[in-house]
C-alpha positions, 0 to 999 in steps of 0.5 A: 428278403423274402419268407423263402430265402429266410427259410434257406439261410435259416436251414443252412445256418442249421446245417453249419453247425458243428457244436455236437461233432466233438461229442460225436467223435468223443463217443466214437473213440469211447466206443472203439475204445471199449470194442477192444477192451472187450476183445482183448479180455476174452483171450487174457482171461482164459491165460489168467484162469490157466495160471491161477488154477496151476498155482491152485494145484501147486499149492494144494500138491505142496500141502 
């Protein structure tokens, strides 16, 4: 084999591996996790504050 043809296979064999996809798409879900986590707080954050300062005023009405 000549220097070029070992250089090809070389790159190839590189190219061939796919010992980091599964971090890669372990990240990917770890972020699309965390997008919708981050999504749905906002909207279930207001909902609690309004739920605690109602009991809040009940309570302070109650006394």
């Amino acid at each position: 084999m000549n220097m070029l043809s070992m250089l090809a296979l070389k790159l190839q064999m590189i190219l061939n591996r796919e010992e980091g996809q599964d971090l890669i798409e372990y990240a990917l879900l770890v972020g699309l996790i965390s997008l919708a986590a981050v999504a749905a707080i906002g909207p279930i954050g207001s909902d609690l504050k309004a739920i605690y300062t109602s009991i809040a005023n009940q309570l302070t009405a109650a006394n």
